[in-house]
SELO-81135 format. One line per 3 residues: for each residue x, y, z of N, C-alpha, C. Coordinates in nm, 3 decimals. Example, Ala and Ser with C-alpha at 12.3 -4.5 7.8 and 13.67 -1.06 7.14 Angstrom:
BEGIN
1.319 -0.569 0.780 1.230 -0.450 0.780 1.320 -0.330 0.780; 1.285 -0.225 0.708 1.367 -0.106 0.714 1.290 0.003 0.787 .
This chain:
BEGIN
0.085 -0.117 0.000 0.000 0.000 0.000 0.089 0.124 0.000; 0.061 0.212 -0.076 0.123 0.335 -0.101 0.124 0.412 0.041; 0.234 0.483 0.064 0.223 0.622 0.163 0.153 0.716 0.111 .
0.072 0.796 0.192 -0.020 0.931 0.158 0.095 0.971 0.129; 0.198 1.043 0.173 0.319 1.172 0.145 0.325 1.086 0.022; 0.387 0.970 -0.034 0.451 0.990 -0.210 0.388 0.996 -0.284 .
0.443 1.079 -0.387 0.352 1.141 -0.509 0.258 0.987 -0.591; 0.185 1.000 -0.645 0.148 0.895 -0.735 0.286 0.868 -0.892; 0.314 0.749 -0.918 0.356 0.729 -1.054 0.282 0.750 -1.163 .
0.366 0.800 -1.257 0.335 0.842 -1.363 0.442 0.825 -1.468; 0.437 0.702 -1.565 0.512 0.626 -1.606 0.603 0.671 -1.719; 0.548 0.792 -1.777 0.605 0.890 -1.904 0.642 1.027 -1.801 .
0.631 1.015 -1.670 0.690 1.129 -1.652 0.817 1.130 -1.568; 0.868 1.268 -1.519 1.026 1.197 -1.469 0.968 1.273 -1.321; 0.888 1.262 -1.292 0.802 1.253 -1.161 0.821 1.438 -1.100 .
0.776 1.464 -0.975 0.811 1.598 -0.906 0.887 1.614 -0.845; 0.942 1.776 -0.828 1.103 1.781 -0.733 1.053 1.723 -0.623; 1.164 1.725 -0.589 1.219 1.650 -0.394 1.212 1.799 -0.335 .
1.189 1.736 -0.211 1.167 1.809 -0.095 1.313 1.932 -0.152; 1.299 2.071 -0.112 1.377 2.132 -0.090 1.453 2.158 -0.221; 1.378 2.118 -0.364 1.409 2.181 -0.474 1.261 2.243 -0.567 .
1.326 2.304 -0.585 1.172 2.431 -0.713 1.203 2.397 -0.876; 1.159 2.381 -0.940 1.123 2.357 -1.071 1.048 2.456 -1.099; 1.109 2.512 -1.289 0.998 2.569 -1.341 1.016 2.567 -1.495 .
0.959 2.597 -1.549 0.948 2.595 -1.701 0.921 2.729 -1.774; 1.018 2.731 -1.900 1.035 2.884 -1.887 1.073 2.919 -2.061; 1.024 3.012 -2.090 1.062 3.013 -2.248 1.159 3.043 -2.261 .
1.309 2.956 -2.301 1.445 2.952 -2.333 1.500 3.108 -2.353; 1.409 3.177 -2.454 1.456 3.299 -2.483 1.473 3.375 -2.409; 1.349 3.417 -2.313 1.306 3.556 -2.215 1.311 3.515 -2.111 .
1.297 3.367 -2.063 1.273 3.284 -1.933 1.136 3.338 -1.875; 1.057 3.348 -1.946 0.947 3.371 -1.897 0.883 3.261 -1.863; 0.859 3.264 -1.725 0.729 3.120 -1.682 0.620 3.123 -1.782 .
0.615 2.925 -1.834 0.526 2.902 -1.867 0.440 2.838 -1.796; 0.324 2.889 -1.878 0.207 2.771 -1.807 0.182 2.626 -1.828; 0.119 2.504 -1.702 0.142 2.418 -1.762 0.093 2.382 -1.876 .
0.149 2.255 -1.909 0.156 2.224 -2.037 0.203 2.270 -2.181; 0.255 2.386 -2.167 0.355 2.443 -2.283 0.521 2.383 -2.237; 0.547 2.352 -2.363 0.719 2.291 -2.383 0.790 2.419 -2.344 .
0.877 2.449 -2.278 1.026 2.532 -2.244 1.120 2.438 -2.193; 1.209 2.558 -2.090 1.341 2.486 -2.083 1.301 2.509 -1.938; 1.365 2.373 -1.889 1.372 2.350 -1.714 1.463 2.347 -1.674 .
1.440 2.487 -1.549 1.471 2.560 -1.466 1.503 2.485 -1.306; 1.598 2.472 -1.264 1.591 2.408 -1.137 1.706 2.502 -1.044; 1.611 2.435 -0.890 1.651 2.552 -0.818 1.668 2.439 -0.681 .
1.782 2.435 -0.579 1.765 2.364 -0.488 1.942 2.370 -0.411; 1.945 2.331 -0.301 2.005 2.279 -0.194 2.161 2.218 -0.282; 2.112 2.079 -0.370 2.196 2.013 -0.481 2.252 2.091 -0.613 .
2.170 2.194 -0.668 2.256 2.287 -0.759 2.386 2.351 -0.726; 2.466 2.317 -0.858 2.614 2.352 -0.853 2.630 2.500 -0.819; 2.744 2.589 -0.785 2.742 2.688 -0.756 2.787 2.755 -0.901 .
2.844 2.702 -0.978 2.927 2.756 -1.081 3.009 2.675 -1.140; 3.058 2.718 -1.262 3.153 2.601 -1.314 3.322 2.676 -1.285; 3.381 2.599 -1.180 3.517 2.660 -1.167 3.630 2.704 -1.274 .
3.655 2.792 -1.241 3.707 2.940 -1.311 3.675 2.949 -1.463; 3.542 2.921 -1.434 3.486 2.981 -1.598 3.353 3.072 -1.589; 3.331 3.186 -1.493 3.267 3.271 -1.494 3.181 3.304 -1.593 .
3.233 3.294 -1.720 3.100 3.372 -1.785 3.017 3.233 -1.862; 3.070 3.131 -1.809 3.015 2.953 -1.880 2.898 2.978 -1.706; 2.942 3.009 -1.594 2.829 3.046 -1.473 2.766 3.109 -1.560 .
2.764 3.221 -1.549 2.632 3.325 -1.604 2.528 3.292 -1.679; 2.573 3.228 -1.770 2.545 3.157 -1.881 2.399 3.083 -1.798; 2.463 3.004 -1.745 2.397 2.851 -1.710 2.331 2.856 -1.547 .
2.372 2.990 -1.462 2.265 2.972 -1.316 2.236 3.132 -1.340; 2.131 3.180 -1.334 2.078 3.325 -1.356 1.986 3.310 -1.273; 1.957 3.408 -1.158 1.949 3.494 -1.069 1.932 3.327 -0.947 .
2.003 3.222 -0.912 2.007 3.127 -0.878 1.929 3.003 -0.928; 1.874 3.027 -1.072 1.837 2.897 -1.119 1.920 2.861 -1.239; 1.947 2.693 -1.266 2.037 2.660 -1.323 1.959 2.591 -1.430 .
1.978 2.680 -1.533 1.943 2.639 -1.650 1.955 2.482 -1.730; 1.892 2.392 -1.712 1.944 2.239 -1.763 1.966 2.232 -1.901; 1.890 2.287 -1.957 1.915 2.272 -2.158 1.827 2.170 -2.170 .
1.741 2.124 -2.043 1.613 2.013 -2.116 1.503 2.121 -2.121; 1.428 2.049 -2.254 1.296 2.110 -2.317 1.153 2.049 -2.226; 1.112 2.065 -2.150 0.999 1.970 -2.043 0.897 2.072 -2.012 .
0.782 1.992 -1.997 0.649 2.073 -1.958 0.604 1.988 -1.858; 0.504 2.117 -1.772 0.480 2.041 -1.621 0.324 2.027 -1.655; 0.251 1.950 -1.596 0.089 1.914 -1.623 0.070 1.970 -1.505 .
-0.100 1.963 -1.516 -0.144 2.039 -1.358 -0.153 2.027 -1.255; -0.056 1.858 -1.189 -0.085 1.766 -1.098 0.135 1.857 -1.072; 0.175 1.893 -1.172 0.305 1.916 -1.110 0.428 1.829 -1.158 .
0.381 1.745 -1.200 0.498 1.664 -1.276 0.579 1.687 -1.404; 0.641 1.668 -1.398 0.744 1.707 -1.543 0.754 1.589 -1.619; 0.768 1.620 -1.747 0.808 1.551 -1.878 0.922 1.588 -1.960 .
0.995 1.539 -1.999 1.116 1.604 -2.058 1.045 1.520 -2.162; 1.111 1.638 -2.281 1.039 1.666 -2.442 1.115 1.656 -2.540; 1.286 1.703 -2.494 1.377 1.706 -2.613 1.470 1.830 -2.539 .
1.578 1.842 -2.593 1.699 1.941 -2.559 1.717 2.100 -2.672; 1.701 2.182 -2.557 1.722 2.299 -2.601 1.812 2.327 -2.749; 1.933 2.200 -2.749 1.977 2.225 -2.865 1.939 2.179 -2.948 .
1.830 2.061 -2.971 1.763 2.035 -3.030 1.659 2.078 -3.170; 1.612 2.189 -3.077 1.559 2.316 -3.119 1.578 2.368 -3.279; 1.502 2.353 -3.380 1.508 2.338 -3.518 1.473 2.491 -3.530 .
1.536 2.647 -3.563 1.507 2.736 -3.584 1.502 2.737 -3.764; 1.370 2.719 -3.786 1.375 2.744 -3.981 1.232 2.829 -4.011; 1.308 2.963 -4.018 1.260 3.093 -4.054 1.146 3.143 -3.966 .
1.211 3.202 -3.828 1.162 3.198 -3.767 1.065 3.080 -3.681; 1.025 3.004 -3.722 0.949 2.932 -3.639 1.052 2.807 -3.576; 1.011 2.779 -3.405 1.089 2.665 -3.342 0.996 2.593 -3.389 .
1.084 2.450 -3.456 1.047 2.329 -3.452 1.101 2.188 -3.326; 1.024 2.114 -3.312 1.075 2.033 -3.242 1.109 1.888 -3.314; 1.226 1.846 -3.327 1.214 1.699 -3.417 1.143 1.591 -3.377 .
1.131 1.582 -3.216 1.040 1.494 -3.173 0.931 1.467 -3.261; 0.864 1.579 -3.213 0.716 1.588 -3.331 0.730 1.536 -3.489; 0.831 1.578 -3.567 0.834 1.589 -3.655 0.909 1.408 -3.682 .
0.952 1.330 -3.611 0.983 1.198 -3.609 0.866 1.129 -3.565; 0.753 1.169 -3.499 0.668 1.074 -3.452 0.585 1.086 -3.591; 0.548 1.194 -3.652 0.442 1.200 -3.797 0.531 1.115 -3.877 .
0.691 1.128 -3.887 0.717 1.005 -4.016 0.744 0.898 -3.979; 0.712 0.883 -3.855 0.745 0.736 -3.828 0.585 0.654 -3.858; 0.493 0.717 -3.872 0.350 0.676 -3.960 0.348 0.644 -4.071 .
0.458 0.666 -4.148 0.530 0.612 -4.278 0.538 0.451 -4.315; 0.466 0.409 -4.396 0.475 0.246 -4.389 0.596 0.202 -4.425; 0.695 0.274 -4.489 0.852 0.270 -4.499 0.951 0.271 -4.413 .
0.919 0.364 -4.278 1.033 0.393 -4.234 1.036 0.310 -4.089; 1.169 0.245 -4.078 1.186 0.190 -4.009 1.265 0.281 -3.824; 1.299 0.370 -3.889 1.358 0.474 -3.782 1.404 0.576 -3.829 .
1.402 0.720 -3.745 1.439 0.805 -3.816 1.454 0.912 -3.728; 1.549 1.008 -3.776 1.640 1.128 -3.684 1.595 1.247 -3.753; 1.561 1.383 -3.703 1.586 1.495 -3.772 1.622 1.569 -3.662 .
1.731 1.654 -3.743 1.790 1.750 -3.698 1.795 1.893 -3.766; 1.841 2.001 -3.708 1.915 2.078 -3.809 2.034 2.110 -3.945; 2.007 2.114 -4.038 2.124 2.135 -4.116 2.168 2.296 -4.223 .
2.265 2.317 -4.184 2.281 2.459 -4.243 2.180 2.490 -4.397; 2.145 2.618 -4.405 2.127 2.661 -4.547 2.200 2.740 -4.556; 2.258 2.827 -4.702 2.329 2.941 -4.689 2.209 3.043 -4.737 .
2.066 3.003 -4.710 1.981 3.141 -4.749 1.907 3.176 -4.631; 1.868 3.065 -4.585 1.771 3.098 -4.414 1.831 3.092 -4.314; 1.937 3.010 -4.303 2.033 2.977 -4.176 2.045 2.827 -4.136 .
1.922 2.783 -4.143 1.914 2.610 -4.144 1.798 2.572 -4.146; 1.795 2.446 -4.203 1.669 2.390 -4.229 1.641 2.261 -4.156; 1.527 2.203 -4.242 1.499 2.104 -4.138 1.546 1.942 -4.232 .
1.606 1.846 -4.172 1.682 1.728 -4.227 1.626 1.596 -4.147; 1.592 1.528 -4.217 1.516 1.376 -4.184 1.666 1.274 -4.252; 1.694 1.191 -4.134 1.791 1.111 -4.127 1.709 0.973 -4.131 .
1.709 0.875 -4.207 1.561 0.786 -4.257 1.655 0.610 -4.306; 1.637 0.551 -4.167 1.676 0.416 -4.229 1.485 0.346 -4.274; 1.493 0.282 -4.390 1.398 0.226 -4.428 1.373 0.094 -4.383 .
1.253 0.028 -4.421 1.201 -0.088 -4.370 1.262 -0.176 -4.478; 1.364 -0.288 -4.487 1.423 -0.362 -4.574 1.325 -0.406 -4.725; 1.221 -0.398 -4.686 1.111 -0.417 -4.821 1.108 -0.316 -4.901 .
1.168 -0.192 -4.862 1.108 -0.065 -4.914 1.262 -0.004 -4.998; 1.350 -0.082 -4.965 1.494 -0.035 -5.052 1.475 -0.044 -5.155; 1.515 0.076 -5.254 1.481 0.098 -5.413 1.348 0.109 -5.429 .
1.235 0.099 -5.371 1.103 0.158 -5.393 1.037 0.276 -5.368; 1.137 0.323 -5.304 1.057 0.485 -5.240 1.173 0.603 -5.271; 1.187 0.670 -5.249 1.277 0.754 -5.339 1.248 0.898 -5.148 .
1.359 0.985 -5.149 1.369 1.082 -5.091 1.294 1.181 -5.075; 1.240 1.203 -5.214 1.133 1.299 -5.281 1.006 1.265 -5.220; 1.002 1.106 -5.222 0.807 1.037 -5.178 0.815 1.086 -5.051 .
0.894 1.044 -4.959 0.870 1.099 -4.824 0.884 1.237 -4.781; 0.954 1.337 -4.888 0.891 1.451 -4.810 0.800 1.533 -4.898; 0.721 1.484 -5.017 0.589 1.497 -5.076 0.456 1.443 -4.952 .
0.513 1.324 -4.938 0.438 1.257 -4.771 0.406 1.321 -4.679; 0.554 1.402 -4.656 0.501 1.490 -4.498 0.480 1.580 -4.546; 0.464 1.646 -4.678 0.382 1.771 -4.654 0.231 1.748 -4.646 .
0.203 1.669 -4.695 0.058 1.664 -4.672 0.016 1.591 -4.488; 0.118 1.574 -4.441 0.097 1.556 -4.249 0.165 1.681 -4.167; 0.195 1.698 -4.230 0.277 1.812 -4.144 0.249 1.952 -4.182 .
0.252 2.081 -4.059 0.227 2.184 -4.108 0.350 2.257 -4.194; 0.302 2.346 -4.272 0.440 2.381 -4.385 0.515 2.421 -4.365; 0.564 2.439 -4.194 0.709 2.506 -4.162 0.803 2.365 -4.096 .
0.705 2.266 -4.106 0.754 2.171 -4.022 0.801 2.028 -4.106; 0.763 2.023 -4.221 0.826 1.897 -4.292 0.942 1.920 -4.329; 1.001 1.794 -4.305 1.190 1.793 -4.343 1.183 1.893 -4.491 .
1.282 1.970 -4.531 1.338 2.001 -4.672 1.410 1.885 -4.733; 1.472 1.844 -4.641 1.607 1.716 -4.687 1.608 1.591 -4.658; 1.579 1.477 -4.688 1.602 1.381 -4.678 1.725 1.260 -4.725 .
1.784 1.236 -4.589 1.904 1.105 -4.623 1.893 0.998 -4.602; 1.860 0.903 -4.674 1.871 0.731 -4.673 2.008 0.674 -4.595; 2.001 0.634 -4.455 2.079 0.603 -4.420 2.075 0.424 -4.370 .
2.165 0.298 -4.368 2.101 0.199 -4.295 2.119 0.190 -4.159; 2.133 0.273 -4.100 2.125 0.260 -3.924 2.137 0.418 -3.879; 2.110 0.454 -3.766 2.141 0.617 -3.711 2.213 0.569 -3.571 .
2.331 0.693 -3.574 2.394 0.666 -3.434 2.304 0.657 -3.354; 2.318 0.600 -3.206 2.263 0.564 -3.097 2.389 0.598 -3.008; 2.341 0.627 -2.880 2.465 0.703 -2.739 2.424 0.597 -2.685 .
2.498 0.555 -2.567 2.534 0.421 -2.479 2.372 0.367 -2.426; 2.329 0.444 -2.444 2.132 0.430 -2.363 2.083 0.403 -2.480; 2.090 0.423 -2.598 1.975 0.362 -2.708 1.919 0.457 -2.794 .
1.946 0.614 -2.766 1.889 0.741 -2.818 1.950 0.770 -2.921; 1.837 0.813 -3.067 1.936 0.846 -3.170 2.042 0.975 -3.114; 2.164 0.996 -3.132 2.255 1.044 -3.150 2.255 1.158 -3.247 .
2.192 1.252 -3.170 2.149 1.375 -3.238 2.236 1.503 -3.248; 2.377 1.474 -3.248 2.515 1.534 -3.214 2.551 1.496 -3.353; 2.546 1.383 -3.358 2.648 1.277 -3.481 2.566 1.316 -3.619 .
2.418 1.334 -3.594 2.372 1.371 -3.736 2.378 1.481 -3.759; 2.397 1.613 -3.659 2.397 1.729 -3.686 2.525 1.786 -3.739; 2.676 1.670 -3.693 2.778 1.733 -3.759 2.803 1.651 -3.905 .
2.692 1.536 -3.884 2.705 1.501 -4.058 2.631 1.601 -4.169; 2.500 1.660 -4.072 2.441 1.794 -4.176 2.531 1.808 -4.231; 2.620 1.933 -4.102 2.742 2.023 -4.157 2.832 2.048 -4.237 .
2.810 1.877 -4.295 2.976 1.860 -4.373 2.917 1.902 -4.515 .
């Protein structure tokens, strides 16, 4: 039987602070508190926050402002108080003006009867600044039948028009980091090249 004091589980979420730390969610840009359920960047505040990063002062500033320490995760809190982490601040797909999130934009092509897994990231333009890039291993049936072009003719008709990949790369596997997560570092400096 559960204790009254612990929070209830909640299996997609990464649960509420501990005693003697504050959480908040905040629009990356202005740090303006959001309300729940809008995506920002989480804000943590507590007892366990670092003081600074030794003798690199302006990498502090940067990263604890007016004593909260900026994490670089993208998370929204529901109305019960719990947090969800969503994706990483660097994550963050800026193409012409509008933030995209790749999350989103990987869960619509993964509705794709082709695609077996798939990464998007940012990749430079030299006219807007960067665009949006779908990293796309296919379903072994679908090699030589679908072409780069079908899938992002595909997502425009699922996706809103700031949000479907421009670029698509046929790759047969996407990095993965020691936990299982595409490796969203490794495709962004393959954009680059």
């Amino acid at each position: 039987m559960p204790l009254k004091w612990m929070p209830k589980i909640k299996s997609e979420s990464i649960g509420v602070p501990i005693i003697d730390t504050d959480a908040k969610i905040v629009n990356p840009d202005t740090l303006e508190e959001l309300d729940p359920g809008k995506v920002g960047e989480l804000l943590l505040r507590g007892p366990q926050v670092m003081k600074g990063y030794w003798k690199y002062p302006e990498e502090t500033k940067k990263t604890i402002v007016d004593g909260w320490l900026r994490t670089g995760d993208l998370a929204r809190m529901d109305d019960e108080g719990y947090f969800y982490i969503e994706g990483r601040t660097k994550d963050i797909i800026k193409y012409k003006g509008y933030k995209v999130m790749p999350k989103e934009v990987e869960e619509k092509l993964f509705e794709h009867p082709a695609i077996l897994e798939v990464g998007v990231v940012s990749a430079p333009d030299p006219e807007i600044g960067e665009t949006i890039k779908a990293y796309v291993a296919l379903k072994p049936e679908f090699y030589d039948k679908i072409t780069e072009k079908d899938i992002i003719e595909w997502s425009k008709e699922k996706l809103a028009g700031y949000k479907y990949p421009r670029q698509v790369e046929f790759v047969k596997v996407l990095p993965r980091t020691a936990v299982g997560k595409i490796f969203r570092r490794k495709l962004r400096e393959r954009a680059a090249k």
